[in-house]
Steps between C-alpha positions, in 0.01 A plus 500: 500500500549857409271719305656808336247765317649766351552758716759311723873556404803270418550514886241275556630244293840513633374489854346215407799300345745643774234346771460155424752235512727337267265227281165609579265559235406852425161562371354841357173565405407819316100398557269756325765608322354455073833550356780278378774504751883491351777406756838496422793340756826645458800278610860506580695388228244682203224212552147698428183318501196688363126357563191637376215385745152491316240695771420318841801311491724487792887546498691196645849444575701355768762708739857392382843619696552885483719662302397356180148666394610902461143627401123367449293768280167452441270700210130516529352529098182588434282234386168519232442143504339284233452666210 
């Protein structure tokens, strides 16, 4: 599993995905992190899919073929909690 905290860039994400083989499940935990996490997948072909991840949730996805996902951008939000 990978942890990423703030300060780490997009690199680290894309290392990650470029890294581990085709069908493996990728797993990213933004621990400690008390914000709501949006992700957004951009596809070939126009797919997007957007996920809002409530805080300590962890991002899953499996590694398809390349070529296909173009971009992965993910949003840190700040958080109040409960009111």
């Amino acid at each position: 599993m990978t942890e990423i905290r703030e300060y780490e860039t997009e690199s680290s994400l894309a290392d990650m995905i470029t890294s581990a083989p085709v069908g493996k499940e990728l797993c990213v935990q933004f621990g400690g992190i008390p914000k709501i996490v949006e992700v957004e997948f951009t596809f070939a072909g126009g797919w997007v899919i957007r996920q809002s991840l409530a805080p300590g949730m962890d991002l899953k996805f499996v590694k398809g073929e390349g070529g296909y996902l173009e971009g992965i951008k993910i949003t840190l939000k700040e958080y109040e909690g409960l009111k």
